[in-house]
C-alpha positions as CSV (number, residue, x, y, z in Angstrom):
1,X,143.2,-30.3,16.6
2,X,142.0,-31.2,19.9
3,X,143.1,-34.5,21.2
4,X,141.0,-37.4,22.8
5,X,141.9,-39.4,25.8
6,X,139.6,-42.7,26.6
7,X,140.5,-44.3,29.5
8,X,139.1,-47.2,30.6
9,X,140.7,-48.9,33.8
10,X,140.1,-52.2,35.9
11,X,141.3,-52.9,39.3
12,X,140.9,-56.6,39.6
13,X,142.3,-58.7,43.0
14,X,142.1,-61.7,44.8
15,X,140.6,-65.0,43.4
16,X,137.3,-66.2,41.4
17,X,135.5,-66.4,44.8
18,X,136.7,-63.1,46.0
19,X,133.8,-60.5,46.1
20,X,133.1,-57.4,43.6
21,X,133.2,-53.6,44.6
22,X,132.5,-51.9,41.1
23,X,133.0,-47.7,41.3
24,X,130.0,-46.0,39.1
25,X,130.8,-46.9,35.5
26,X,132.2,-45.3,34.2
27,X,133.7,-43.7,37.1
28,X,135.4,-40.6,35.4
29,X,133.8,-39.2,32.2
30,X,135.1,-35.9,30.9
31,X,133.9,-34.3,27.9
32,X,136.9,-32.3,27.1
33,X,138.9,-31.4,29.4
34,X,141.5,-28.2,29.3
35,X,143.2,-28.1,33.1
36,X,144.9,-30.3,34.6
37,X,142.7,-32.6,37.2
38,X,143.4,-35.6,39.0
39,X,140.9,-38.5,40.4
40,X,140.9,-40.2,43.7
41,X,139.3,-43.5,44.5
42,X,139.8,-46.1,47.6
43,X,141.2,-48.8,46.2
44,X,142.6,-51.0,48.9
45,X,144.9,-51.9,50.6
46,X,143.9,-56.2,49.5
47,X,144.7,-56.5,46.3
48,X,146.8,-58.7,44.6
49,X,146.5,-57.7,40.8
50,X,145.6,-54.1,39.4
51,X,144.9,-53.9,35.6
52,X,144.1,-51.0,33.2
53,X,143.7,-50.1,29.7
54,X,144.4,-46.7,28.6
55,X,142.4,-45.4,25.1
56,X,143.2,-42.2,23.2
57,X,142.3,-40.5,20.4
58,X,142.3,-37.1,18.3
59,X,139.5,-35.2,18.7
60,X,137.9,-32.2,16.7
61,X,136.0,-29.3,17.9
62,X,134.5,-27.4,14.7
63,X,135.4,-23.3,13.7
64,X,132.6,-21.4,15.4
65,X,130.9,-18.8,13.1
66,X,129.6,-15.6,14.8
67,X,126.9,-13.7,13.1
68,X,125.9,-9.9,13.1
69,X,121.9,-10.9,11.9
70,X,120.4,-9.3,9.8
71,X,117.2,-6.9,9.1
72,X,114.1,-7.7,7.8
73,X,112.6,-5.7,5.3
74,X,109.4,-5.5,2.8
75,X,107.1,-3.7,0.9
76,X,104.1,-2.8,-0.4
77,X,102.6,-1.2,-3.5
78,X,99.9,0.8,-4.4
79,X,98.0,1.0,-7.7
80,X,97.9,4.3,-9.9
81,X,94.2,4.4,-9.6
82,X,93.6,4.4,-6.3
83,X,89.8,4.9,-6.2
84,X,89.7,0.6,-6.0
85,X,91.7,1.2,-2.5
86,X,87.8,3.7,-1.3
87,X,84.7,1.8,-0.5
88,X,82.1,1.7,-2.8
89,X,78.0,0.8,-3.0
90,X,76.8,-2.9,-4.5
91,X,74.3,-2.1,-7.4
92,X,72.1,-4.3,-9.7
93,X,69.0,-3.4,-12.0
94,X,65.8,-4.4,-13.3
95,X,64.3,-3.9,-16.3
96,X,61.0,-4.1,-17.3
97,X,60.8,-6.0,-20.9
98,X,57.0,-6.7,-21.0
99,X,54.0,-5.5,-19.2
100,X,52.1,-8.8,-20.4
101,X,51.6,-11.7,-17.4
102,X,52.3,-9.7,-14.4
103,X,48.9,-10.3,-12.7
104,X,50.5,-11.8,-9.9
105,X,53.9,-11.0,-10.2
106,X,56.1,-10.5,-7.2
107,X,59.5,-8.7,-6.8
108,X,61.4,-10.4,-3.8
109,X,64.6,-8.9,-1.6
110,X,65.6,-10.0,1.6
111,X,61.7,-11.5,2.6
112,X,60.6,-8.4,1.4
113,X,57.4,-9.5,-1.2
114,X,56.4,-6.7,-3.2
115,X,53.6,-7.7,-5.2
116,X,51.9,-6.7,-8.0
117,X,48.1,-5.0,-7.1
118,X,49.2,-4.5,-3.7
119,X,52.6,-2.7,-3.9
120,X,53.0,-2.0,-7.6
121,X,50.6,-1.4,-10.3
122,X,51.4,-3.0,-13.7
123,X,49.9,-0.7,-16.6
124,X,50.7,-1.0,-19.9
125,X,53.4,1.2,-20.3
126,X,56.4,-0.5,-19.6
127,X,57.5,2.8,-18.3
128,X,55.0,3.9,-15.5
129,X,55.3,-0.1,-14.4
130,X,58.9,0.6,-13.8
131,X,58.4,4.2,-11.7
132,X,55.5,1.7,-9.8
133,X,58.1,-1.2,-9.0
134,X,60.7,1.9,-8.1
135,X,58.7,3.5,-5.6
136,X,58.0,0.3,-3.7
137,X,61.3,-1.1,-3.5
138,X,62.4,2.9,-2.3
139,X,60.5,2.1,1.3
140,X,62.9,-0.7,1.6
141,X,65.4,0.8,4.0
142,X,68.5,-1.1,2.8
143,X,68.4,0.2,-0.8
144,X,68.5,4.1,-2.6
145,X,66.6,3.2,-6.1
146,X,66.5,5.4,-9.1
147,X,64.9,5.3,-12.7
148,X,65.8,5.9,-16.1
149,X,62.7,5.2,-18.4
150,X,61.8,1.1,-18.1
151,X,65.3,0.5,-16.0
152,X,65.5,0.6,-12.1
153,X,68.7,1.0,-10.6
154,X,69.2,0.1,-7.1
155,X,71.5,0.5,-4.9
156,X,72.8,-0.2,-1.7
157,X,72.1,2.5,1.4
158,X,76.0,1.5,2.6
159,X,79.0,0.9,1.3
160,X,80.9,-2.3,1.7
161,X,80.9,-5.6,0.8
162,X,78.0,-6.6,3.0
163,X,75.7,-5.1,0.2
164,X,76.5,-8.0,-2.3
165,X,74.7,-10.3,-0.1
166,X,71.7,-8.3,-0.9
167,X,69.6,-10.5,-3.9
168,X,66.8,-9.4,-5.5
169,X,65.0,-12.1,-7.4
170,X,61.7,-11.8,-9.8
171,X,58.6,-14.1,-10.1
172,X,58.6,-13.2,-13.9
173,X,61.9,-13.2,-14.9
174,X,61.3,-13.1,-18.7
175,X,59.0,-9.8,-18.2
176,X,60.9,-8.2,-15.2
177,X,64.8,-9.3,-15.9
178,X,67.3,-8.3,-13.2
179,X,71.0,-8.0,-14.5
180,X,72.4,-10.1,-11.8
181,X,70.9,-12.6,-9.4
182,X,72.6,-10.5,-6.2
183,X,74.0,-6.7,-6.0
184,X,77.5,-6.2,-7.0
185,X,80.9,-4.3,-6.8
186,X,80.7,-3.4,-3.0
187,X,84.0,-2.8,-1.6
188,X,85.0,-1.7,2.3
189,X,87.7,0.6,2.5
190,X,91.4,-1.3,2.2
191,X,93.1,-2.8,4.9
192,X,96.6,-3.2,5.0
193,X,97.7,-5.2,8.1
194,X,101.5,-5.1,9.0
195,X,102.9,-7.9,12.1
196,X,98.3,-8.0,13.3
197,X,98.1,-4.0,13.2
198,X,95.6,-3.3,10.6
199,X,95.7,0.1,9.1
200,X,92.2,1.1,7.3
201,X,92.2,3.3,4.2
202,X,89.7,6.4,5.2
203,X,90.9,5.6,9.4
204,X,94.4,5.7,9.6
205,X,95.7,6.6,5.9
206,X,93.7,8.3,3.0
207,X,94.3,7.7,-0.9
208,X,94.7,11.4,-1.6
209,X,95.1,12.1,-5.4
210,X,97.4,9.2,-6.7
211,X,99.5,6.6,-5.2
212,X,102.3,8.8,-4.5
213,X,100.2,10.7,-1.9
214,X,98.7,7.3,-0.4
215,X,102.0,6.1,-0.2
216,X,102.8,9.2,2.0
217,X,99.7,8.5,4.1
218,X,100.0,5.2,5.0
219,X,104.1,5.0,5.5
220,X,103.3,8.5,8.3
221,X,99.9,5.9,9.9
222,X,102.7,3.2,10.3
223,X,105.7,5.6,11.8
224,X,103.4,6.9,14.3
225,X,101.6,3.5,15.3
226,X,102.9,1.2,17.8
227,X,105.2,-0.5,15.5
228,X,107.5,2.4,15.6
229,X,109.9,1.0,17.8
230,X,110.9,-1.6,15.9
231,X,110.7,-1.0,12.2
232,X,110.5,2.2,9.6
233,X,108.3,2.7,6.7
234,X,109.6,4.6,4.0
235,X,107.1,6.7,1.0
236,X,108.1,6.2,-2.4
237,X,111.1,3.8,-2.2
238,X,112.4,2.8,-4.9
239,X,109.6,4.3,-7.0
240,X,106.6,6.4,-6.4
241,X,103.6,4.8,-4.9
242,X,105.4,1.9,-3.0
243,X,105.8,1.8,0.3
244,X,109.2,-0.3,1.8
245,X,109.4,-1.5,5.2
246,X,112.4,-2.2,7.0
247,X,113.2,-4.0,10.8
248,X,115.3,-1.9,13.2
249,X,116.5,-4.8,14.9
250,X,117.7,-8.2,13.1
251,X,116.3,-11.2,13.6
252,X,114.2,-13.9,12.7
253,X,111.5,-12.7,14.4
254,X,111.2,-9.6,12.4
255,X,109.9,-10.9,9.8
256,X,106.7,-9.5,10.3
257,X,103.3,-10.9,8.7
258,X,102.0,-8.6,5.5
259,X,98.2,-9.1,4.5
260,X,95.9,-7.1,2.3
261,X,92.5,-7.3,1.9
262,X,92.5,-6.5,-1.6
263,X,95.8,-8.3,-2.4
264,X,94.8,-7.6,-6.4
265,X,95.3,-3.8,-5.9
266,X,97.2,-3.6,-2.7
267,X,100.1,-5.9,-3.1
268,X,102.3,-6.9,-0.3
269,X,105.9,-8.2,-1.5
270,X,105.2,-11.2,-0.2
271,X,103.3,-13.2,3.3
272,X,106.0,-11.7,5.8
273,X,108.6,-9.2,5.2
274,X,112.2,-11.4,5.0
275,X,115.5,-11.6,5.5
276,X,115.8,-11.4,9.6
277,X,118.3,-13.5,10.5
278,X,119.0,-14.3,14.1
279,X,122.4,-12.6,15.2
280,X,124.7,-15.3,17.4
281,X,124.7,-13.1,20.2
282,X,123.1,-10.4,22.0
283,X,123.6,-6.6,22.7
284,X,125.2,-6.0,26.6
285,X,125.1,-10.0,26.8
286,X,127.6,-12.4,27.1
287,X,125.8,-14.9,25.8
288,X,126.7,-16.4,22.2
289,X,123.9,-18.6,20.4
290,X,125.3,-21.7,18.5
291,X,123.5,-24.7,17.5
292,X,125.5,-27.6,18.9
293,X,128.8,-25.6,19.4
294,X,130.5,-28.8,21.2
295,X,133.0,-26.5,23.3
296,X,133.9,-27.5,26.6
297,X,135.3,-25.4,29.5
298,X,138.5,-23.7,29.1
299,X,138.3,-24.8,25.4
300,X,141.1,-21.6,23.6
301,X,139.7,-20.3,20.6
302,X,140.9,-17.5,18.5
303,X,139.0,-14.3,17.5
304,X,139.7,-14.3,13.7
305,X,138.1,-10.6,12.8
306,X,136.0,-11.3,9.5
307,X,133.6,-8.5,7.9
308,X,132.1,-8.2,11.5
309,X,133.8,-6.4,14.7
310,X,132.4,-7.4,18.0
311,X,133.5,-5.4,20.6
312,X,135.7,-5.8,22.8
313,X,137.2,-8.9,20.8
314,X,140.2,-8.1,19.2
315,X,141.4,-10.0,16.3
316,X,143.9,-13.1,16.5
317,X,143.5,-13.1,20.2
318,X,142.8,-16.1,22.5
319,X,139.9,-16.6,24.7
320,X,138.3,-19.3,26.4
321,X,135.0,-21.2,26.1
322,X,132.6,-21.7,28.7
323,X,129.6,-23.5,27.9
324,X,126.3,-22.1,29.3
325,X,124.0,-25.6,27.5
326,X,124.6,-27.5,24.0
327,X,123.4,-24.3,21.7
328,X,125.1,-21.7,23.6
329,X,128.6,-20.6,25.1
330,X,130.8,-17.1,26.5
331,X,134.2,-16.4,26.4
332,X,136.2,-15.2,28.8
333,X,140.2,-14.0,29.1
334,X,141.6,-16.5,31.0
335,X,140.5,-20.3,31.4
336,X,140.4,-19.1,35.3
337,X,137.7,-16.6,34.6
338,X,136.0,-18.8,32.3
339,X,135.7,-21.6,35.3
340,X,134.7,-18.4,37.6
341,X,132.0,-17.0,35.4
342,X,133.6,-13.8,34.6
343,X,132.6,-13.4,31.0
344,X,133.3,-10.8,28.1
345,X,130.4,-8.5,27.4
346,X,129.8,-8.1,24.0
347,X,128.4,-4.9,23.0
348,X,128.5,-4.4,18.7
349,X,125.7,-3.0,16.8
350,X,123.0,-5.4,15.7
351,X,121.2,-3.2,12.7
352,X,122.9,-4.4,9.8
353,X,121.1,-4.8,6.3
354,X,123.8,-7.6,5.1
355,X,125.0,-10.4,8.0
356,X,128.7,-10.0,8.7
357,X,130.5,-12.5,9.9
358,X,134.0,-13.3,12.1
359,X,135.4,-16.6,13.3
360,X,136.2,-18.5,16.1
361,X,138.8,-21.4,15.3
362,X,139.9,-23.9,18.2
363,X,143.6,-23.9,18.5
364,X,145.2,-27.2,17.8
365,X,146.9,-29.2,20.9
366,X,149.7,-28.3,22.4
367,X,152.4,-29.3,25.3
368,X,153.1,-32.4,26.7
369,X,149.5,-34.0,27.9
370,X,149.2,-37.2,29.3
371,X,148.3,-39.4,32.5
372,X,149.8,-40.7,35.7
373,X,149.3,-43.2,38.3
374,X,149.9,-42.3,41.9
375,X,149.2,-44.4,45.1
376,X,148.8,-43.0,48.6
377,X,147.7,-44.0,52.1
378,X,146.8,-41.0,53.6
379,X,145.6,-38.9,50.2
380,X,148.0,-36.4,51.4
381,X,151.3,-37.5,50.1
382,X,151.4,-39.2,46.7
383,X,153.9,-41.5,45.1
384,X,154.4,-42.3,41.2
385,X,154.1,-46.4,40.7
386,X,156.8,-47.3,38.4
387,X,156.9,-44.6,35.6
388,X,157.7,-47.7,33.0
389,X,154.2,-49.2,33.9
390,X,151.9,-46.3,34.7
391,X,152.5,-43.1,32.9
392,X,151.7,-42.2,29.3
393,X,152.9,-39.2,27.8
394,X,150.8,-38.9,24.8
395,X,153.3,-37.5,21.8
396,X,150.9,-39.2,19.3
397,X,147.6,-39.8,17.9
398,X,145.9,-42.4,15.9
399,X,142.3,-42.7,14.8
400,X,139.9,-44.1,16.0
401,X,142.3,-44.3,19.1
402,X,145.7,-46.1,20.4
403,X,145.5,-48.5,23.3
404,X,148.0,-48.7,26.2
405,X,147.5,-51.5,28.6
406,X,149.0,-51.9,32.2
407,X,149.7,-54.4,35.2
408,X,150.5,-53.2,38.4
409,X,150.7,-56.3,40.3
410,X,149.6,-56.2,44.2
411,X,148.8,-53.1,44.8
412,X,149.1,-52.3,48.9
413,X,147.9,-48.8,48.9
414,X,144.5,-47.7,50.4
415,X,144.7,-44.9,47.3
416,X,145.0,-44.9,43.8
417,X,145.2,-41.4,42.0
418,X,144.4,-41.1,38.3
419,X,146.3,-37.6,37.2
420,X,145.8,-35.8,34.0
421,X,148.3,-33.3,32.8
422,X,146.1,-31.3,30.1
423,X,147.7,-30.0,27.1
424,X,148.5,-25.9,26.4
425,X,145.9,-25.8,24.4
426,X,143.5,-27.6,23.1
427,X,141.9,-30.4,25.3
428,X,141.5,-34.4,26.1
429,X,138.3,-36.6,27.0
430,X,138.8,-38.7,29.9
431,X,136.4,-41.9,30.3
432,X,137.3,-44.5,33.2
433,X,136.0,-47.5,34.9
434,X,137.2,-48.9,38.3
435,X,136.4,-52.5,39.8
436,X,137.6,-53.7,42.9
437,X,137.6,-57.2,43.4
């Protein structure tokens, strides 16, 4: 358990009319500290009465988790019949029930008005009306139209689903009866688009016989496309016409976005591939990623070795904390190379398909820590006031905190020096304000 020291301290001197000098308050604030360090202020040398009050308290810093990450993977399967994956032509048809009240009757598609007299001839047999009203809608460029006795199909001249916008609508609905108000069952090729790279059925992958072989043809399209760098797709896994997709990094960020355009036949496991978790650290980086890690500089920690190895940290082996922002730290050998910057490089793989996980634990305090008064008039040599009065070694801890008050008296020193003797391991918090009056 690391072990808090609050101190709070007020010089006070001279009478109610004398005048105020307050230091920045407070006028030491340490987070946690690790080394020994001492604090130098001008206190003097007029006055007649120096008070402080001395907090401390335990203090915990939480067991750091490291993390390998983890790979995203995904997949996607393919139907059996695979000709709803091709593109395919929209198609209607008319049929002609009765050749009775089509004087004026008009057959309408796209502002196209084919009329009877003009572009059709009605007879009575139902028949020859129908091979009439097929020729004139065959000069329409967007359609191919065929005829089986008193029925006209029609069809679309492209595939897609563009041609289901295509309506064709009769004046005499009771005598000429179309099957459905607009052309249907037009279908584009399929598009299955992995992290924004689509990948077109007919383009960049072909259907072939069954789903085994489209499989085949679309895992090859998405190994050879720009996503190859950072994931593999993988024919037939676990069964035959599925395709599986899996990250070759870890990470959050893998989790690539999955969309079909026929999601009923074309089914992606899901909106994004999952399971990329962020690893804690990264490869030939000394930098270790931790929400709200709370170490402080020189903090020791020991390298418990978990399911994970990151190299070079060996297990049950000390290092030391140096904090590089709130969310992220390094570690270094020796709390001297942590304060210089010299930081283990931490080089493990980062492709695994299950996190792995090792610890860092704080070590509990150790030594003799505490604090010491010291007065000087040249900053150069220093003498202890009376130990009785202004030295605390702190052998132990209540919570929230123990409070040690002092009185120095007059105090005819120019000087006052605040030392603090850090503890082996572990460290202190150090908060103090100074008024001179």
């Amino acid at each position: 358990m690391k072990k808090l020291i609050t101190a709070a301290l007020v010089l006070l001197a001279g009478t109610a009319a004398a005048g105020l000098f307050p230091y920045p308050t407070p006028a030491v604030d340490e987070a946690g500290l690790t080394a020994d360090k001492s604090y130098v202020f001008n206190a003097g040398p007029s006055f007649s009465n120096v008070t402080a009050s001395v907090q401390y308290s335990s203090v915990t810093f939480g067991t750091q988790i490291l993390t390998s990450g983890q790979i995203a993977v995904g997949s996607l399967v393919i139907p059996e019949n695979v000709t709803q994956l091709t593109e395919a032509r929209a198609s209607n048809y008319l049929t002609v029930n009765s050749t009775s009240g089509l004087k004026s009757a008009k057959v309408t598609l796209l502002g196209y008005q084919l009329q009877n007299q003009r572009d059709w001839l009605s007879t009575s047999s139902k028949a020859t009306t129908a091979a009439s009203i097929a020729t004139a809608l065959s000069r329409l460029p967007m359609l191919s139209v065929s005829r089986v006795g008193d029925v006209i199909y029609t069809t679309a001249s492209a595939p897609g689903l563009a041609g289901n916008s295509l309506k064709i609508y009769s004046s005499t609905p009771a005598a000429l009866t179309m099957a459905t108000t607009y052309l249907t069952g037009g279908r584009d090729n399929a598009v299955f688009t992995l992290s924004g790279v689509p990948f077109r059925q007919g383009y960049d992958w072909a259907v072939g016989a069954d789903s085994a072989a489209a499989a085949v043809s679309l895992a090859y399209a998405i190994n050879n496309s720009r996503l190859s760098p950072y994931l593999t797709a993988t024919a037939n896994s676990p069964t035959n016409g599925v395709v599986s997709f899996a990250s070759k990094m870890v990470g959050s960020n893998m989790n690539y976005t999955m969309t079909s355009s026929l999601p009923a036949a074309l089914v992606p496991s899901g909106p994004t591939m999952t399971g990329g978790v962020n690893a804690s650290y990264a490869l030939g980086s000394s930098r270790i990623s931790l929400a709200s890690h709370g170490l402080t500089l020189g903090t020791s920690v020991m390298f418990t070795l978990g399911t994970l190895a990151v190299s070079p940290l060996v297990d049950q082996t000390t290092y030391y904390a140096a904090p590089l922002g709130v969310n992220a730290f390094a570690l270094a050998t020796t709390p001297a190379r942590a304060s210089a910057g010299l930081y283990v490089t931490l080089t493990s793989s980062l492709t695994l398909t299950t996190a792995l996980t090792s610890t860092l634990v704080p070590l509990p305090i150790t030594g003799t820590p505490g604090f010491y008064w010291e007065s000087s008039n040249n900053k150069t040599s220093w003498t202890d006031l009376t130990p009785t009065v202004s030295s605390v070694t702190i052998t132990s801890y209540t919570a929230p905190y123990a409070t040690k008050s002092f009185s120095f008296g007059h105090y005819a020193f120019k000087y006052a020096r605040f030392r603090v003797v850090a503890p082996a391991s572990g460290a202190v918090k150090i908060k103090m304000s100074l008024v001179r009056q």
